[in-house]
Backbone bond lengths (Angstrom), bond angles and torsions (degrees), N, CA, C in turn:
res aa  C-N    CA-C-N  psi(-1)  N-CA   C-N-CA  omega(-1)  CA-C   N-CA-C  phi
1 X - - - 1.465 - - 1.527 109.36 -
2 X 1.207 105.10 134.32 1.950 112.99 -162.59 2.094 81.34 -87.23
3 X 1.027 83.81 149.28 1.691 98.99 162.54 1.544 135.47 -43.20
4 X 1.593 81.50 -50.20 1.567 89.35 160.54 1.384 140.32 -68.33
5 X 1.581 99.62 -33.12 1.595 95.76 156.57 1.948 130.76 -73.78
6 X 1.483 79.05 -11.86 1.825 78.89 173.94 0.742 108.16 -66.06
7 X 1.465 128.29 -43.05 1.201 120.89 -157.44 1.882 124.91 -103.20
8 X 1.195 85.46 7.00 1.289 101.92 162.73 1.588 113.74 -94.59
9 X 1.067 119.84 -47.56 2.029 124.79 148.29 1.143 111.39 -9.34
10 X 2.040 98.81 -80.82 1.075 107.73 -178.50 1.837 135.40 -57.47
11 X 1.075 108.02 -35.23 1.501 136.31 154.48 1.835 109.22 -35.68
12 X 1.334 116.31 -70.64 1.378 117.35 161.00 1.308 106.10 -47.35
13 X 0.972 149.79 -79.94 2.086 157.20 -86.74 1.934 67.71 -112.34
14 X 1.399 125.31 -56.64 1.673 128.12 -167.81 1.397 107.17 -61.65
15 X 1.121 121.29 -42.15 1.599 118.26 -174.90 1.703 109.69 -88.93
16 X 1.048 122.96 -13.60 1.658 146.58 173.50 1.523 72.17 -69.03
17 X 1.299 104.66 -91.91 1.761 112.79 -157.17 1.961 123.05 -23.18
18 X 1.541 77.75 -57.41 1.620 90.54 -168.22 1.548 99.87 -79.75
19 X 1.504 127.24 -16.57 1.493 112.27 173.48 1.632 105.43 -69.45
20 X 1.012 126.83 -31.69 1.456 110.41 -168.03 1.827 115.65 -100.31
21 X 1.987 100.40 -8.20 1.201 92.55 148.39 1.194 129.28 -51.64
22 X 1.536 105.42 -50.93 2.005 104.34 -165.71 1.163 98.22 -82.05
23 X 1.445 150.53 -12.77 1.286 130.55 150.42 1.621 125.88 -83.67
24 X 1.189 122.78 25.42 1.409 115.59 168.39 1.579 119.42 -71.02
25 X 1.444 111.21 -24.17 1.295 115.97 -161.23 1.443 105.14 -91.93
26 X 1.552 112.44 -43.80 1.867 103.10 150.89 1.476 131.53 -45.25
27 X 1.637 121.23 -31.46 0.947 116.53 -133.26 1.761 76.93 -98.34
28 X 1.499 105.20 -43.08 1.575 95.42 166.33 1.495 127.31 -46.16
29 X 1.129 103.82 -64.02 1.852 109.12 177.85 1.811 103.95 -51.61
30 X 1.330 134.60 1.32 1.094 107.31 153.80 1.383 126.00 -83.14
31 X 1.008 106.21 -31.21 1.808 138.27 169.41 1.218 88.50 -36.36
32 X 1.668 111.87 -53.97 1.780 78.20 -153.97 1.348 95.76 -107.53
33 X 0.947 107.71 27.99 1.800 104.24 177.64 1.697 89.88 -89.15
34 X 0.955 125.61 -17.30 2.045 130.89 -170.29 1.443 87.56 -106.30
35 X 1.547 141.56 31.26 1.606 129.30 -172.18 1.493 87.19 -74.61
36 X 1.911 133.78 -36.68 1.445 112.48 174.05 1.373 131.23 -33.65
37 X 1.832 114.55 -46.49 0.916 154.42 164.03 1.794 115.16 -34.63
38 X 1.554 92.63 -80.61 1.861 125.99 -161.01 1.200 105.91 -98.59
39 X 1.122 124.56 92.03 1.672 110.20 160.28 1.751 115.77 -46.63
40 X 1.127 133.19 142.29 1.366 117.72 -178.17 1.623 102.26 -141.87
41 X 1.604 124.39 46.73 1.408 112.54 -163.06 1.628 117.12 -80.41
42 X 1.303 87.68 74.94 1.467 101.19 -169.11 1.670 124.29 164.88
43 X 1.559 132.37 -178.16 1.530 97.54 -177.80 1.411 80.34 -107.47
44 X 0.713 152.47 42.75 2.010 150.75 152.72 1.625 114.64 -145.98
45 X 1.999 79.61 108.51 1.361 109.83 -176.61 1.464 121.18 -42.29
46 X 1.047 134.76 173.19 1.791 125.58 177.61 1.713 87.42 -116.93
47 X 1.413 96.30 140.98 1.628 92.55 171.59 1.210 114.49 -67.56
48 X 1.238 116.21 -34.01 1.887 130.35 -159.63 1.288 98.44 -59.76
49 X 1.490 128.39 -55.47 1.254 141.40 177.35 1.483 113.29 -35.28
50 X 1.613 101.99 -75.70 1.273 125.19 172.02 1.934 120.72 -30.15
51 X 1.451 81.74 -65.22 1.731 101.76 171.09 1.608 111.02 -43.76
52 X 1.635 112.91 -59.49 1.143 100.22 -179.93 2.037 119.16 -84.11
53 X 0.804 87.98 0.04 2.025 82.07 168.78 1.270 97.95 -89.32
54 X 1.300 153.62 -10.45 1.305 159.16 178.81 1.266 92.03 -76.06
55 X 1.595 107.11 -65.28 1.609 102.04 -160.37 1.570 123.85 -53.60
56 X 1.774 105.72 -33.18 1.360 131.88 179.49 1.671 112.63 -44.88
57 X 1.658 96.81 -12.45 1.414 94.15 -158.17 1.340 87.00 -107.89
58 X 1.334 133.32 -0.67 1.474 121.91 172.64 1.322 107.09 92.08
59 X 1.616 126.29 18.69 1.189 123.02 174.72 2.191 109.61 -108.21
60 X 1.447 81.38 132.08 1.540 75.77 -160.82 1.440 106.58 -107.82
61 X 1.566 121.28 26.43 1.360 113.63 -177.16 1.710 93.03 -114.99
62 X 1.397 110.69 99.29 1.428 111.24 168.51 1.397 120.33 -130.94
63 X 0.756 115.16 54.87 1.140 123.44 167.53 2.102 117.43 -89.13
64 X 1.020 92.05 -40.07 1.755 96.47 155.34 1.178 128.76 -57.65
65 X 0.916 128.06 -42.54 1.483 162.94 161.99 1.475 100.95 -3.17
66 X 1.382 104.49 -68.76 1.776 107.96 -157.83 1.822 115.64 -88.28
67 X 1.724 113.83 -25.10 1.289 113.00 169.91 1.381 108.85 -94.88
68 X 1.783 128.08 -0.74 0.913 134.55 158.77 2.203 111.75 -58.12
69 X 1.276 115.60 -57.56 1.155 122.28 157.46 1.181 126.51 -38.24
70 X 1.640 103.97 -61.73 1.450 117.83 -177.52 1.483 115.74 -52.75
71 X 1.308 115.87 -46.67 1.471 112.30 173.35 1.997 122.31 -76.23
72 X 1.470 106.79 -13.04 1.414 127.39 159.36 1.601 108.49 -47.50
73 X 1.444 108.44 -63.28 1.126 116.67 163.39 1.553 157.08 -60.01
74 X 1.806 93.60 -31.29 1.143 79.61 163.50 1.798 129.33 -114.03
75 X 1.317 117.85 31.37 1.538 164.14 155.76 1.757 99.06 -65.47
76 X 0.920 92.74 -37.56 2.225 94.27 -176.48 1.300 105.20 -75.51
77 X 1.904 92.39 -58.63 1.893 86.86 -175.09 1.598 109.70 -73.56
78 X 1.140 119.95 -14.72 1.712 121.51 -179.83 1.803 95.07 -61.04
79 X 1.287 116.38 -45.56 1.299 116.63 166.15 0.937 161.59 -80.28
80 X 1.260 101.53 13.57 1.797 144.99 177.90 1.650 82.40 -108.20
81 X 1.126 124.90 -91.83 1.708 108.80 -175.90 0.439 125.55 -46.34
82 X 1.636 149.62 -39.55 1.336 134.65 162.97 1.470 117.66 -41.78
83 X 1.255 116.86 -47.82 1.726 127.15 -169.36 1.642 122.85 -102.35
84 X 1.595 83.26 11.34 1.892 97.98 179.29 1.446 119.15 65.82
85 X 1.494 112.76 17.37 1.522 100.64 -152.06 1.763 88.62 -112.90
86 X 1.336 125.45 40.97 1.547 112.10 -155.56 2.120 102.88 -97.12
87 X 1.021 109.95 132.38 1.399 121.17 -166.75 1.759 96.06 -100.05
88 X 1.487 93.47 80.99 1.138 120.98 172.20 1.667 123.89 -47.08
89 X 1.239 115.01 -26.54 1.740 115.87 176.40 0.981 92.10 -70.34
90 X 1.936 148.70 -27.69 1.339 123.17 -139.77 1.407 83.97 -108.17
91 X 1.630 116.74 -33.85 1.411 103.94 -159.14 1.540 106.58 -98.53
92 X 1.280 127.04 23.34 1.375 116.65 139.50 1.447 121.58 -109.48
93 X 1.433 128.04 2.61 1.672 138.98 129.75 1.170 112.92 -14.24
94 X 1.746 100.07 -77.32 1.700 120.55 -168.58 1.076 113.60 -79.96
95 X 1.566 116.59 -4.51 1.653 104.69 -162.49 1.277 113.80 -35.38
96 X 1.514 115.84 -84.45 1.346 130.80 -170.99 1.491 103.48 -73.43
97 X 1.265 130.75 -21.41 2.159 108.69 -177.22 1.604 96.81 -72.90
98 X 1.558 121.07 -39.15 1.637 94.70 -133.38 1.919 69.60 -132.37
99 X 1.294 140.33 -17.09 1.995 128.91 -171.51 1.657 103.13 -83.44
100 X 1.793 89.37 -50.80 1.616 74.48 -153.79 1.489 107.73 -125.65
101 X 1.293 102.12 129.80 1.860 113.85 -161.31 1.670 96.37 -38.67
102 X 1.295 105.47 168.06 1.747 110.75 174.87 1.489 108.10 -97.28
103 X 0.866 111.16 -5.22 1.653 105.04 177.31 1.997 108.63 -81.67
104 X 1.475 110.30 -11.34 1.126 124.40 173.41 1.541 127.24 -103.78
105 X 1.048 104.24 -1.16 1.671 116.12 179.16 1.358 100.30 -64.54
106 X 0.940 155.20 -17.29 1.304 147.61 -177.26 1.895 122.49 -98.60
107 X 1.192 106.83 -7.33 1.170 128.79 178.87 1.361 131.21 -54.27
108 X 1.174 123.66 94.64 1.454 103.97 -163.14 1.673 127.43 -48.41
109 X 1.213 115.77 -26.00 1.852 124.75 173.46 1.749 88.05 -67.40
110 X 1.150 148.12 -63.20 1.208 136.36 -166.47 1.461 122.67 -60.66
111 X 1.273 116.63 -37.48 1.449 135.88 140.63 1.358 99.69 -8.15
112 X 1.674 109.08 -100.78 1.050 146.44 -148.04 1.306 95.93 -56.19
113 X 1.590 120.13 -60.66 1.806 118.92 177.06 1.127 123.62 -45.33
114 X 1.543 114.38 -41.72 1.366 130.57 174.18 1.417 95.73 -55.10
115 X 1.527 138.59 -78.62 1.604 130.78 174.07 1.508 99.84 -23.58
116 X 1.256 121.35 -65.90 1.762 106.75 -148.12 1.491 99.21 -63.01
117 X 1.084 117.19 -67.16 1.897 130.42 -166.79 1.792 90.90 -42.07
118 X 1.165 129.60 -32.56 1.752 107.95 165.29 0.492 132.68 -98.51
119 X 1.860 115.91 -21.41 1.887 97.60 160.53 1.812 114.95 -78.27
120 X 1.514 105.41 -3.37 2.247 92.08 168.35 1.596 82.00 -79.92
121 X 1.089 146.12 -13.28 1.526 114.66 -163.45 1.570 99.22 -84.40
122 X 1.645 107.47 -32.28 1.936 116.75 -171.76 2.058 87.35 -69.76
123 X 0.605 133.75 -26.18 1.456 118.96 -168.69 0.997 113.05 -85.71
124 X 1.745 129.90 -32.43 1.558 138.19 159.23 1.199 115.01 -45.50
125 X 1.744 106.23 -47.04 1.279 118.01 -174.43 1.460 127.17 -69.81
126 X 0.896 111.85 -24.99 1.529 131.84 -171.65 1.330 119.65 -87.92
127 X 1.368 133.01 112.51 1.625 135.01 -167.99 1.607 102.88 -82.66
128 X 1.397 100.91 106.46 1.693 103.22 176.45 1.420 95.23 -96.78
129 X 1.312 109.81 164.18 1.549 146.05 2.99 1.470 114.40 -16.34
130 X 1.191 109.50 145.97 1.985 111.20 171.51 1.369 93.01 -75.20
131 X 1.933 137.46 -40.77 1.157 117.07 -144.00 1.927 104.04 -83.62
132 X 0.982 96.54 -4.58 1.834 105.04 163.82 1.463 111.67 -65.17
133 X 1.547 110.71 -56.62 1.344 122.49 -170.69 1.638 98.66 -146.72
134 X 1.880 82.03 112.33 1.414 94.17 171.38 1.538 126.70 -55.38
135 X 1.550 136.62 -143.63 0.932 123.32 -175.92 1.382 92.61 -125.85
136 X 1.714 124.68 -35.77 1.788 120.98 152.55 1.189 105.65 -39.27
137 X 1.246 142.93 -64.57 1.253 125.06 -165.28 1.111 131.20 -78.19
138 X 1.385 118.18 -1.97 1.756 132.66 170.92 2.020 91.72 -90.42
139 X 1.126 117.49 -40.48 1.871 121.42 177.03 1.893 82.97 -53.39
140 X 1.208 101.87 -89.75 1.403 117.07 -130.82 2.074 112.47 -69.94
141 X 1.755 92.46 -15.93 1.454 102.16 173.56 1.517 115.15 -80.45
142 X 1.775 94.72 -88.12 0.778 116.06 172.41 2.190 139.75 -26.13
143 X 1.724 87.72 -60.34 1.510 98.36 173.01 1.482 100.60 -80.52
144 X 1.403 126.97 -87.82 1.467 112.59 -172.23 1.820 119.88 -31.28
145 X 1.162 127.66 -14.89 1.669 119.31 -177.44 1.662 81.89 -89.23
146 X 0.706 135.45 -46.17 1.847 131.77 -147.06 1.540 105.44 -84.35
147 X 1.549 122.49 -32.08 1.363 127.80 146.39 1.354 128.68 -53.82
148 X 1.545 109.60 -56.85 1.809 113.23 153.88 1.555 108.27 0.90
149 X 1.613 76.62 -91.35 1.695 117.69 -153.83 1.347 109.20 -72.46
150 X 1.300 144.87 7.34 1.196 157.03 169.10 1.782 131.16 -116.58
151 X 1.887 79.42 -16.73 1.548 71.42 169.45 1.994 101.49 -141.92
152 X 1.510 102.52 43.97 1.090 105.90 -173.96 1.386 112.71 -73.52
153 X 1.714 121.96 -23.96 1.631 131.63 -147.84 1.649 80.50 -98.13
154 X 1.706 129.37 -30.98 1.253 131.57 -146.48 2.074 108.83 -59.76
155 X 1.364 115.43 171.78 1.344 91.97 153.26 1.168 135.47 -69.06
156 X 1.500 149.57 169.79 1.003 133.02 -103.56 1.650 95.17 -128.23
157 X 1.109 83.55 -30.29 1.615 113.45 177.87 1.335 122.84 -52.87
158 X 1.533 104.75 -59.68 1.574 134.14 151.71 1.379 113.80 -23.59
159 X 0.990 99.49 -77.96 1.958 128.88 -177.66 1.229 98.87 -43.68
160 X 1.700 118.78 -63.55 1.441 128.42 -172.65 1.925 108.51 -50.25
161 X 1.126 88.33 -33.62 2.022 105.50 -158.56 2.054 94.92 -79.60
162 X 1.015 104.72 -61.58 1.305 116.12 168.25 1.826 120.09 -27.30
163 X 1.420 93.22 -68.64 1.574 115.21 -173.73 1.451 118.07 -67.22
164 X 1.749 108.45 -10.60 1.175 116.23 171.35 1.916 118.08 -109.41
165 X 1.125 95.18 -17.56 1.438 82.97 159.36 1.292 133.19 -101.68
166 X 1.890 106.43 -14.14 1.557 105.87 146.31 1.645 119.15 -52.29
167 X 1.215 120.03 -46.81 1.307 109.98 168.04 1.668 131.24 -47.05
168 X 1.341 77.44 -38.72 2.486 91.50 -178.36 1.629 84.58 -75.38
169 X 0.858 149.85 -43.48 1.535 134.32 -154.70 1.632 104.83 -100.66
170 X 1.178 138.22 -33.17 1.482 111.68 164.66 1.650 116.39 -123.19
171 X 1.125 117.34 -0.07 1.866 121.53 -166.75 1.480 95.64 -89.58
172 X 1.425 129.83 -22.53 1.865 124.69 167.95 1.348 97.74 -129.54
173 X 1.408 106.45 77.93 1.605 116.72 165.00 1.717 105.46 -151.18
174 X 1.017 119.65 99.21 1.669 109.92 157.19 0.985 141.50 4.52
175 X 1.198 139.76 124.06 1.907 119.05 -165.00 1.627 115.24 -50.91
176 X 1.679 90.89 -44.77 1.355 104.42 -171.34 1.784 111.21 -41.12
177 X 1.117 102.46 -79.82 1.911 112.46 171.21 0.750 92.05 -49.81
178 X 1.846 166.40 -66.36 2.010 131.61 -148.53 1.977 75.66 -77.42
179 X 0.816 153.70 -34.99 2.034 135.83 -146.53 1.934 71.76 -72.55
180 X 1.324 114.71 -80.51 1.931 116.10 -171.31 1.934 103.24 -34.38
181 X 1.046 109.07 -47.74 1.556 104.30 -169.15 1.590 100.87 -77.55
182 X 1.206 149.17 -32.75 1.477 144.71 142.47 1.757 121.49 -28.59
183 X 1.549 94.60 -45.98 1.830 107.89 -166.49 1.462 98.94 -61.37
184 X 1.523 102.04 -42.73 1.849 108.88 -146.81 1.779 88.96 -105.42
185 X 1.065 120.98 2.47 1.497 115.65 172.74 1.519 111.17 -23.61
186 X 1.159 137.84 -72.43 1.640 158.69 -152.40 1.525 87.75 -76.28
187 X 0.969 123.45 -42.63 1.962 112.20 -172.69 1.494 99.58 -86.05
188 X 1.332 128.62 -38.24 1.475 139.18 162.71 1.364 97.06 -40.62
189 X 1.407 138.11 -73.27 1.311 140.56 -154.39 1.380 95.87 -59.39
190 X 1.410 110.34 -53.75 1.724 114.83 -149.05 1.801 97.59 -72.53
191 X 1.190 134.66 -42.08 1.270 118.18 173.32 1.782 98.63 -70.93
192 X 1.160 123.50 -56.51 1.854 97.02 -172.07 1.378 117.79 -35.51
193 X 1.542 119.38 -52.52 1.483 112.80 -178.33 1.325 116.28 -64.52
194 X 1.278 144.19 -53.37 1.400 144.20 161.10 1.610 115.48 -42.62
195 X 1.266 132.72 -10.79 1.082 151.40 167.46 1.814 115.56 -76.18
196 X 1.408 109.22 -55.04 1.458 126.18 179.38 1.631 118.24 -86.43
197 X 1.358 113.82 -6.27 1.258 132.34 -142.34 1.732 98.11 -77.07
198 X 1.375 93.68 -40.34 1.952 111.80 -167.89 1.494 90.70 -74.01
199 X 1.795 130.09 -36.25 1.142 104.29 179.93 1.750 147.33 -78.19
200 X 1.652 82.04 -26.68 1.486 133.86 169.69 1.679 93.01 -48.37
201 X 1.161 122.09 -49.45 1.865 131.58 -158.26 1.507 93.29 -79.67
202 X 1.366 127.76 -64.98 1.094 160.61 160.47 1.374 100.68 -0.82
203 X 1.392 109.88 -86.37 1.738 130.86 174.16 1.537 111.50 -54.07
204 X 0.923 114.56 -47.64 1.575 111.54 160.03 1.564 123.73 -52.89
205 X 1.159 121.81 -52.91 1.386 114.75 177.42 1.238 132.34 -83.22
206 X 1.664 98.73 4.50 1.749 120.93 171.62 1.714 106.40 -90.71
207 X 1.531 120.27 -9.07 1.033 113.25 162.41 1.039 149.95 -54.94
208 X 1.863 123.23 -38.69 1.549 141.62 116.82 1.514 131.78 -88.93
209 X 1.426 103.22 176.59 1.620 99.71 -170.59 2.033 85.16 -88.39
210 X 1.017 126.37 -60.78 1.558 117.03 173.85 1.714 133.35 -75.28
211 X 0.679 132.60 135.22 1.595 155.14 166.29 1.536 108.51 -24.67
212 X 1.826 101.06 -67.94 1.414 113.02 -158.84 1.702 119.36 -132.54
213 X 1.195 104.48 140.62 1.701 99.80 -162.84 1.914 97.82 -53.64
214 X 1.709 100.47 135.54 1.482 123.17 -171.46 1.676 88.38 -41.42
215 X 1.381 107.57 175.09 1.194 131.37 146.87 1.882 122.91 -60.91
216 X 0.916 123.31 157.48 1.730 109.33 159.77 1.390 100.28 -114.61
217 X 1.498 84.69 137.56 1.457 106.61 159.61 1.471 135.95 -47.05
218 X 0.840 113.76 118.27 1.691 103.83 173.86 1.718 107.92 -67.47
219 X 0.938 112.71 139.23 1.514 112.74 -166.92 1.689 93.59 -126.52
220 X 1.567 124.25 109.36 1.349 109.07 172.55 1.663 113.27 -85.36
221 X 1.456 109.72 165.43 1.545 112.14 -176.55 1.980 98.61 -67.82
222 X 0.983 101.72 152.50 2.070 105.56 177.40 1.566 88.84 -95.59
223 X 1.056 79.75 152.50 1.696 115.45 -167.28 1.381 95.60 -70.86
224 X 1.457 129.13 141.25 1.290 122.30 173.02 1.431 122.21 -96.45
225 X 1.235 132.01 -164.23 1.881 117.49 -158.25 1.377 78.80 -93.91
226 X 1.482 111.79 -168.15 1.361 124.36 -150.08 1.641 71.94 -123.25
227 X 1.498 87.07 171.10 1.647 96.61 -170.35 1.335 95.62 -108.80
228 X 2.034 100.42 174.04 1.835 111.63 -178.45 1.957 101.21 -50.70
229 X 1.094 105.54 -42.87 1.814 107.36 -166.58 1.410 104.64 -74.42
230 X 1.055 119.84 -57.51 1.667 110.70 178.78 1.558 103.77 -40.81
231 X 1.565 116.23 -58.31 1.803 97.72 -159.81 1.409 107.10 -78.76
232 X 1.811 127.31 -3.25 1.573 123.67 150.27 1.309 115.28 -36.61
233 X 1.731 95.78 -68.38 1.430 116.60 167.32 1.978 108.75 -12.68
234 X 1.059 83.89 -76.47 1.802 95.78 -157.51 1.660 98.17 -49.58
235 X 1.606 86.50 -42.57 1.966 68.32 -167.80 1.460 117.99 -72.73
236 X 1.173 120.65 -40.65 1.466 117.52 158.83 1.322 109.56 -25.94
């Protein structure tokens, strides 16, 4: 690939990007303008929901439907990290139901993101001064209870896999390195997700062979038989 076409790629893939940044925030407020419609208790829609108010409408091609959402969604939180503005209680809620496909839950980068996005949420949470609350006790309270309790319903496996590499990453580390791995939490997060992001897209668009619900066919009415007089007609 000559340069120039990269960067003409890249040129598209950037203006793609940033168009649906500045429309995420419309594209939500239509959502909830249909809340009769969409339940939305939360800022990431459920496909299931979605899927079925679609269906309500008598439209039966859904199969777009759910990585159509899925990529709705994860375009929001790309835009919460990008712009720092990410509402961290919801998006370790949704992590795994509604961010990150299930065929990827096991992943070690998803792992690992999953760690960062709760310990920036334990550092929001936490009223510094450090000498109030150390930085063990923002590790060992704070993040381990919020993993607990969030991924208690999960499989078991998950939970198990999780709870042990929170352990490898701050329970045999020095205060000194978890106090640096606390500081830089938010820059930690923001390269993991931009890191996983291509795979995250990836798994989503392997969900169907198309993007966007087909076109419909125009279907004309069939011609009906010819009548007793017309085929008189002919033979005359």
């Amino acid at each position: 690939m000559s340069p120039f076409t990269a960067l003409r790629e890249a040129d598209k893939a950037a203006q793609d990007a940033l168009s649906l940044v500045k429309t995420i925030d419309t594209i939500y407020k239509r959502l909830e303008a249909c809340s009769e419609k969409i339940s939305v208790p939360s800022d990431y829609p459920d496909p299931n929901t979605v899927r079925n108010s679609i269906f309500s409408e008598n439209i039966n091609d859904l199969d777009w439907v759910e990585p159509a959402v899925d990529r709705l969604n994860v375009a929001m939180f790309t835009k919460d990290v990008w712009s720092n503005n990410v509402q961290y209680d919801e998006a370790i809620a949704n992590f795994f139901q509604l961010l990150i496909p299930r065929e990827l839950h096991d992943q070690d980068d998803i792992v690992d993101l999953f760690i960062d996005i709760v310990t920036r949420w334990a550092v929001d949470e936490t009223r510094w001064p450090i000498a109030m609350h150390t930085t063990k006790d923002v590790v060992n309270d704070k993040v381990r209870e919020r993993i607990e309790s969030d991924l208690k319903d999960e499989d078991p496996l998950l939970y198990q896999r999780i709870l042990d590499a929170f352990g490898a990453r701050f329970e045999q580390l020095d205060l000194t390195r978890v106090d640096v791995s606390i500081i830089n939490a938010n820059k930690e997060m923001k390269e993991a997700w931009f890191r996983v992001l291509p795979m995250i897209l990836k798994a989503i668009d392997s969900k169907v062979v198309y993007q966007f619900p087909p076109k419909r066919q125009r279907v004309d009415s069939p011609t009906p038989p010819p009548s007793m007089d017309d085929m008189q007609q002919k033979q005359q």
